[in-house]
C-alpha positions in Angstrom: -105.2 -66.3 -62.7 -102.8 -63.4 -64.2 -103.8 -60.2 -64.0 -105.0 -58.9 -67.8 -102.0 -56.6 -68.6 -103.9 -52.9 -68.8 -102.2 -49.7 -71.0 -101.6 -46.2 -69.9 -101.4 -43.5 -72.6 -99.5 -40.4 -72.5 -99.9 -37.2 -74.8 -97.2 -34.7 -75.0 -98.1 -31.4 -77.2 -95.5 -29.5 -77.6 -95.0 -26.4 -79.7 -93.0 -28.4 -82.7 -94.2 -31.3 -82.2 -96.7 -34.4 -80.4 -94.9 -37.1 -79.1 -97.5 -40.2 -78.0 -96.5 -42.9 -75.1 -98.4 -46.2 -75.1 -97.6 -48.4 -71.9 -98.9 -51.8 -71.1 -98.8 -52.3 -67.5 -99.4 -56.1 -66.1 -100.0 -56.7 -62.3 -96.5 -55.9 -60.0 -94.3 -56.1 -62.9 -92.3 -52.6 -64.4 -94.5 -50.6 -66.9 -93.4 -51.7 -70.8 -93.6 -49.2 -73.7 -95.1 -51.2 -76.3 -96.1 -48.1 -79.0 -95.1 -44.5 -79.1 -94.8 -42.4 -82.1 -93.4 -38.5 -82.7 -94.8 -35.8 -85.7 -94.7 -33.1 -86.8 -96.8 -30.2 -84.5 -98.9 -27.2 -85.9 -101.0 -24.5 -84.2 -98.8 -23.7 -80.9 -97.4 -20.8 -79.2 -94.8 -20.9 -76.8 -96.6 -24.4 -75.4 -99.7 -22.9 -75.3 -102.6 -23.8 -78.1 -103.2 -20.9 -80.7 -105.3 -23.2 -83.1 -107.1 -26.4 -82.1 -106.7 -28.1 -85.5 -103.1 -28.2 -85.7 -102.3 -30.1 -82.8 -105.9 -32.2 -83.3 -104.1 -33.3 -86.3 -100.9 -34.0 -84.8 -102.5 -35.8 -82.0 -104.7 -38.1 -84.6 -101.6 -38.6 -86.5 -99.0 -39.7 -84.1 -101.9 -41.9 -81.8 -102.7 -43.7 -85.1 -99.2 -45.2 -85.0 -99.0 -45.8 -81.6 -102.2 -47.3 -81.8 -101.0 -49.8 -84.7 -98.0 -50.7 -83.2 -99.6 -51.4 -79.6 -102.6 -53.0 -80.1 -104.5 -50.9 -78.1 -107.4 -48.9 -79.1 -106.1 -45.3 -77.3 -109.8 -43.4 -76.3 -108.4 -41.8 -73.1 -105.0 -40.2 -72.0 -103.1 -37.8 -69.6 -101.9 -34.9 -71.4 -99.6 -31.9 -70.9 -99.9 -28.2 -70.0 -97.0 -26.0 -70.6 -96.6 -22.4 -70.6 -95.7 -19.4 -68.5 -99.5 -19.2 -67.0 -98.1 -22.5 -65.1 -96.9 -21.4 -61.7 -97.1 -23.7 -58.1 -98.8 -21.1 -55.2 -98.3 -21.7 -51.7 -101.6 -21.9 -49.7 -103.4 -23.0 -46.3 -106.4 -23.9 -45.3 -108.2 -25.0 -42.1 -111.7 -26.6 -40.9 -112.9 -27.8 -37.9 -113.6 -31.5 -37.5 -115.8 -32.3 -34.5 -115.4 -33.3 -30.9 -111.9 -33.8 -28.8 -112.5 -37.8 -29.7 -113.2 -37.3 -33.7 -110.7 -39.3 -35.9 -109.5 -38.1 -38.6 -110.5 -39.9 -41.5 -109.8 -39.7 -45.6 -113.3 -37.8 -46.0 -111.8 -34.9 -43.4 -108.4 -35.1 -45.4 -110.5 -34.8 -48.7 -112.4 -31.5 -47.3 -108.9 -30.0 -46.4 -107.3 -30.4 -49.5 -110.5 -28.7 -51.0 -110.3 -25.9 -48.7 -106.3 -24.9 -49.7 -107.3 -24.6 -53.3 -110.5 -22.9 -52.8 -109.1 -19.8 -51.0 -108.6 -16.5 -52.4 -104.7 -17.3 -53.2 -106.0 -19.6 -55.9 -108.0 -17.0 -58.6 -111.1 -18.0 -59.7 -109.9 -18.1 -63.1 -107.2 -20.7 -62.3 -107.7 -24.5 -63.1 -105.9 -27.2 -60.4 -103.9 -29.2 -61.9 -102.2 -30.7 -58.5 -102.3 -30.1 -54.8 -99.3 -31.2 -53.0 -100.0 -31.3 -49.0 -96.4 -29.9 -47.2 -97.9 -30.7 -43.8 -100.8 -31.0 -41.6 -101.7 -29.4 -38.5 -103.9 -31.1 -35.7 -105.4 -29.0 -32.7 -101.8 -26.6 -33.3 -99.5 -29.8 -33.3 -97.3 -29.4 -36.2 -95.0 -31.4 -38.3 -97.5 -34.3 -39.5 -97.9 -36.1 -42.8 -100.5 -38.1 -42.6 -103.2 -37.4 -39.9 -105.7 -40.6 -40.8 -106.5 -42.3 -37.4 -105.3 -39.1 -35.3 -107.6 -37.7 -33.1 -108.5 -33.9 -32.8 -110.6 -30.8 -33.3 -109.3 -28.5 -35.6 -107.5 -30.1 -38.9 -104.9 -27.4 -40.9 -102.7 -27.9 -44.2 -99.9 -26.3 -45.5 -100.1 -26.8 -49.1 -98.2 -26.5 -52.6 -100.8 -25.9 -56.2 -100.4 -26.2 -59.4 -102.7 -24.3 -61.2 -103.3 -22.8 -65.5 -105.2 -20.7 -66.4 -108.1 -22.3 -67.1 -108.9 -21.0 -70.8 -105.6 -22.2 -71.5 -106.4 -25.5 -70.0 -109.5 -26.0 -71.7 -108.3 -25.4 -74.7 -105.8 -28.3 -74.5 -108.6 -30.6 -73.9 -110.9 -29.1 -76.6 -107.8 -30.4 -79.3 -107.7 -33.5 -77.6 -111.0 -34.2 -78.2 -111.3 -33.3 -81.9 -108.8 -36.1 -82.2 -111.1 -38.5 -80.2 -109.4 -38.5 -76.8 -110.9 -38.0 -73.9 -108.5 -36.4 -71.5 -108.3 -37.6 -67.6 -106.1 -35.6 -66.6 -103.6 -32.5 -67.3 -100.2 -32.0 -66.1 -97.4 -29.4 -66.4 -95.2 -30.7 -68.4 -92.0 -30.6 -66.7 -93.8 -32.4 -63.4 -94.6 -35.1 -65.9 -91.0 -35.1 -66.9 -89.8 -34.8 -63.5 -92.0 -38.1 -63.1 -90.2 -40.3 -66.0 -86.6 -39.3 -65.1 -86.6 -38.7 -61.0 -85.7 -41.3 -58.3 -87.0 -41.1 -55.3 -83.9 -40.5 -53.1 -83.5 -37.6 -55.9 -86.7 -36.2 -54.5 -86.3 -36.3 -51.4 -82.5 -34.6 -51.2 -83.8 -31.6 -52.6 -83.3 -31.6 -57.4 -84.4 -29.9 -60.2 -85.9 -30.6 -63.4 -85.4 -29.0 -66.1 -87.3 -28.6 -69.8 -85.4 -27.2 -72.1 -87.7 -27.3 -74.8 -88.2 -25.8 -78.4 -90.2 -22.5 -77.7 -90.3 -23.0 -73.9 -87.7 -23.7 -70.7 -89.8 -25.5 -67.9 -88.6 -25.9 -64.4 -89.6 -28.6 -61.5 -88.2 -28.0 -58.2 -88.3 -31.0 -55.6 -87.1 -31.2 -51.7 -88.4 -33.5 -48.8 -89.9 -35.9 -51.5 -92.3 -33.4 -52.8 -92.9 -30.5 -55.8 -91.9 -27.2 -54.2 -91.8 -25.0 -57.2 -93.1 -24.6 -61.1 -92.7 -22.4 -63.3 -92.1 -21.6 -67.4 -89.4 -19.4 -69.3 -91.3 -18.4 -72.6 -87.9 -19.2 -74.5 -86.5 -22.3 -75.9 -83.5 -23.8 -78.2 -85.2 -22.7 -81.4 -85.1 -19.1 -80.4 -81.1 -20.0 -80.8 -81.6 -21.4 -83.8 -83.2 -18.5 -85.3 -80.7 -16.2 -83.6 -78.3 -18.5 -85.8 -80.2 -17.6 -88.9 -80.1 -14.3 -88.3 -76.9 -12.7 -87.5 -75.2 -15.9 -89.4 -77.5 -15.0 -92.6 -78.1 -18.5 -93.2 -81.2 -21.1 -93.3 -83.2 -22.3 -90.3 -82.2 -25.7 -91.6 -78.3 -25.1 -92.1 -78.9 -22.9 -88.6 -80.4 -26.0 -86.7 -77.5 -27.8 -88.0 -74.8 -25.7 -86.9 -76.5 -25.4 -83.2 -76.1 -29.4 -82.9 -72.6 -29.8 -84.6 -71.1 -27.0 -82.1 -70.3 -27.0 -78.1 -72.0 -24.9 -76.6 -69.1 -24.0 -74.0 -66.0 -22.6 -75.2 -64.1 -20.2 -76.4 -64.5 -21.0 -80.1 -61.6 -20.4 -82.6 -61.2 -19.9 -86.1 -62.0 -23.2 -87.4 -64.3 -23.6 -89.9 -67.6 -25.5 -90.2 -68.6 -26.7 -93.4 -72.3 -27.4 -94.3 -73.2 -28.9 -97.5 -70.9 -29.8 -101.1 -69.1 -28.3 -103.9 -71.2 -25.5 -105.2 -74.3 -25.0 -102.1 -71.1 -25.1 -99.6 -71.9 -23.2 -96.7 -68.7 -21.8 -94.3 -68.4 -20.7 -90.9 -66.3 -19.9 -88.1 -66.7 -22.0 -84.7 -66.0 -18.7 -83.1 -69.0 -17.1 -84.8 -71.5 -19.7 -84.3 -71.0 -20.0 -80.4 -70.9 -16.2 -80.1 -74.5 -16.3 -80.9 -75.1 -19.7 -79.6 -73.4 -18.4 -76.2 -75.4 -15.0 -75.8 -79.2 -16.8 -76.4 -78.1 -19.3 -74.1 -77.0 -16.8 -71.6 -80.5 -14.8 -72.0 -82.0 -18.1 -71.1 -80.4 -19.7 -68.4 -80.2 -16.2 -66.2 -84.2 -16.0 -66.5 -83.8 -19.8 -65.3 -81.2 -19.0 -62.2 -83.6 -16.2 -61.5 -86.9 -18.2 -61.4 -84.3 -20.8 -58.7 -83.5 -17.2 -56.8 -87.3 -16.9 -56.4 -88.2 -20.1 -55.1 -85.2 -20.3 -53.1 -83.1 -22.8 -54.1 -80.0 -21.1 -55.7 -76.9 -23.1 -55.5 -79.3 -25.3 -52.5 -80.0 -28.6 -54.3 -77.6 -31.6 -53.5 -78.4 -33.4 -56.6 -78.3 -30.8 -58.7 -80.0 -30.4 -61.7 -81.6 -32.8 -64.7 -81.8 -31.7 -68.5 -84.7 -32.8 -70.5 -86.3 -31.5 -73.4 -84.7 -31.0 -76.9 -82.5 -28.6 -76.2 -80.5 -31.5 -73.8 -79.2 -32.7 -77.1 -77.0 -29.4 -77.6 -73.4 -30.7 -77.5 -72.1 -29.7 -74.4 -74.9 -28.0 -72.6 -74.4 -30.0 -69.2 -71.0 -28.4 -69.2 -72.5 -25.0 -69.9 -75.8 -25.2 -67.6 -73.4 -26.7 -65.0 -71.3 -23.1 -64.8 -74.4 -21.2 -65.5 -76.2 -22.3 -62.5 -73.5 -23.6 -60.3 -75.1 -26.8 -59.7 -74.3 -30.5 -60.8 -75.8 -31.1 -64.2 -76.6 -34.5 -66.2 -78.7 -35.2 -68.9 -81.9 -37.5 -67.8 -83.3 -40.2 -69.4 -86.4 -42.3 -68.4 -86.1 -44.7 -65.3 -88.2 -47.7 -64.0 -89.1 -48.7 -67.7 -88.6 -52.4 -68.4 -88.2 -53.1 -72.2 -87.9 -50.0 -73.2 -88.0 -49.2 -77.0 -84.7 -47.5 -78.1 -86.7 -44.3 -80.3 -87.9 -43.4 -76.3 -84.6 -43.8 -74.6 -84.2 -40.4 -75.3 -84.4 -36.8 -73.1 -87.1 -35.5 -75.4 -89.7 -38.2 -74.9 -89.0 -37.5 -70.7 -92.5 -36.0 -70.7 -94.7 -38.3 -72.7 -93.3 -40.9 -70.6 -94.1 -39.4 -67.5 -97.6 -38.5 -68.3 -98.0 -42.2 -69.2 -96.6 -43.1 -65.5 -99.0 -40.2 -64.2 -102.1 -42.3 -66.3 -100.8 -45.6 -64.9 -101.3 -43.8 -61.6 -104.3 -42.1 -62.0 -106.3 -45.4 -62.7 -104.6 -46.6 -59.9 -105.9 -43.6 -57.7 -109.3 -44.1 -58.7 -109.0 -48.0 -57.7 -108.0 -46.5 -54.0 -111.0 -46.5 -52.4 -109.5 -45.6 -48.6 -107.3 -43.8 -49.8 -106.7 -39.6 -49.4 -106.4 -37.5 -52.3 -103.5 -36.5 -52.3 -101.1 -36.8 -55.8 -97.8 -36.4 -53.9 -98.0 -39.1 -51.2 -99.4 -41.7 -53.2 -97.0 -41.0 -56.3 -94.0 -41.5 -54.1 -95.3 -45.1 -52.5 -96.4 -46.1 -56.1 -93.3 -44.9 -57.6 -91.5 -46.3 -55.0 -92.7 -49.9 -55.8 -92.1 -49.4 -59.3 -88.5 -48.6 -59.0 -87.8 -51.5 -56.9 -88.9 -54.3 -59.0 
């Protein structure tokens, strides 16, 4: 008999607003958005929650939709963390495993993964939110992925985590739950982005993923198949909007207009842009506009080629680099972001979907979507009885299947 088609839910709260992913999944076949929904967000700072009842609302609001459109009853869901407390540490660990003929099985891998987030590089006011293993070590042998069925004494890992701060964290899950939703797991947001929009050949040459979001610009860096670096600019594409307002002495709404109507490359000209009719006409020069527009983005993208320097990547990623977020729909900004940081740039949208609805064909619902292919995989984790704990490998052999079919 056919395997009862299951659903995977993701949550994406963002600082403007809560975008909600509902996937039905069905035995081997590709995943199938069957409800999603986007509102209005309240109560967030810079991605990070500055009063539980806004986004509780927004949450309530947007799964009630997705909920009607589905025909699922949504009680649980993987959920985002953003914000510049989001940072990926490098860490070790070792333990010893028993005599010269002990194998190595999951329960020793489990104990080492333990260790590397439980040492003092990891601050006790930290919450996990992944542990990607680099490499294992086995009685000083080096260079190992996977050391089940190996035989040793001494078992070491060289590791990546992803950790919030755990406040922060909590508080994501307490507005979750005032909107009936129990969370089962968090993820920074541009991992789950990276997760909706990333091949795996894309992984593995070495890419980068990038959020441009309203009030925040996240950054995934991947090489070898595997997270090497997170981390979150506290400025996003409404700063230039508001920059727009400002020095253009205009509206946030006429300002959000002009910031989508003109390139953001260029050397502008005198040209005018009109906004609105006969008597509430509003004028300006393209020269003006992308004067301000170019200066923001400037500010932005150096703290981004900066945060590449650190991690030590710049201008050292074959594929480049992949927009998502809001700010991706800027005209022109793969041109711009392509000269910033010297790197090939394209504008992602979600892969491995089968039937996917049109509103979610877009870079801003990368996230959402990838949170409901980290769900998917998280139920699929727990059915892994001898299986390691470890996100990275068995996202990339899941994954893999998925984007075959």
């Amino acid at each position: 008999m056919e395997e009862a088609p299951k659903h995977a839910v993701g949550i994406d709260v963002g600082t403007n607003s809560v975008r909600v992913v509902v996937m039905s999944v069905s035995g081997h076949k590709k995943p199938v958005i069957v409800g999603h929904k986007e509102t209005e967000n309240s109560g967030m700072r810079k991605g990070m929650v500055a009063n539980l009842e806004g986004p509780a609302k927004a949450i309530d609001v947007a799964l009630l939709d997705a909920e009607k459109m589905s025909g699922y009853r949504v009680d649980s869901a993987t959920v985002n963390v953003n914000g510049a407390h989001v940072l990926c540490t490098r860490t070790n660990g070792m333990i010893a495993v028993g005599a010269v003929d002990h194998e190595i099985t999951v329960e020793d891998v489990r104990r080492i993964e333990d260790m590397a987030t439980t040492t003092g590089e990891i601050p006790a006011n930290r919450e996990v939110l992944a542990l990607i293993p680099y490499g294992y070590r086995l009685d000083g042998q080096g260079g190992i992925k996977n050391p089940i069925g190996m035989n040793g004494t001494r078992l070491e890992i060289n590791a990546g985590v992803v950790s919030g701060l755990s406040p922060i964290c909590q508080n994501v899950r307490k507005t979750a739950e005032l909107s009936g939703v129990l969370v089962k797991k968090l993820v920074a947001s541009p991992v789950a982005a990276a997760n909706a929009v990333l091949t795996e050949k894309q992984m593995e040459n070495g890419v980068a993923v990038i959020d441009f979001g309203f009030a925040t610009t996240s950054i995934a860096i991947f090489e070898e198949g595997d997270l090497q670096w997170v981390s979150v600019v506290p400025l996003g594409s409404n700063n230039v909007t508001n920059d727009l307002a400002i020095c253009l002495q205009t509206s946030p709404e006429i300002a959000e207009e002009l910031k989508r109507r003109v390139s953001a490359t260029g050397d502008g000209d005198s040209e005018e842009v009109v906004i609105g009719k006969s008597k509430t006409e509003n004028r300006f020069t393209k020269n003006d506009i992308q004067d301000v527009i170019g200066a923001r983005l400037d500010e932005i993208f150096d703290l981004v080629r900066k945060e590449f320097k650190k991690a030590g990547y710049d201008r050292r990623l074959p594929e480049g680099v992949v927009l998502v977020g809001g700010g991706a729909k800027l005209r022109d900004i793969d041109v711009y972001v392509k000269k910033k940081l010297e790197l090939a740039v394209k504008v992602g949208m979600p892969v491995g979907l089968s039937g996917t609805l049109g509103t979610t064909a877009k870079s801003e619902f990368a996230t959402a979507i990838g949170l409901a292919f980290e769900d998917m995989l998280t139920d699929n984790v727990a059915e892994q009885k001898n299986g390691a704990k470890s996100d990275g490998g068995l996202f990339k052999k899941i994954w893999a299947k998925i984007t075959k079919i």
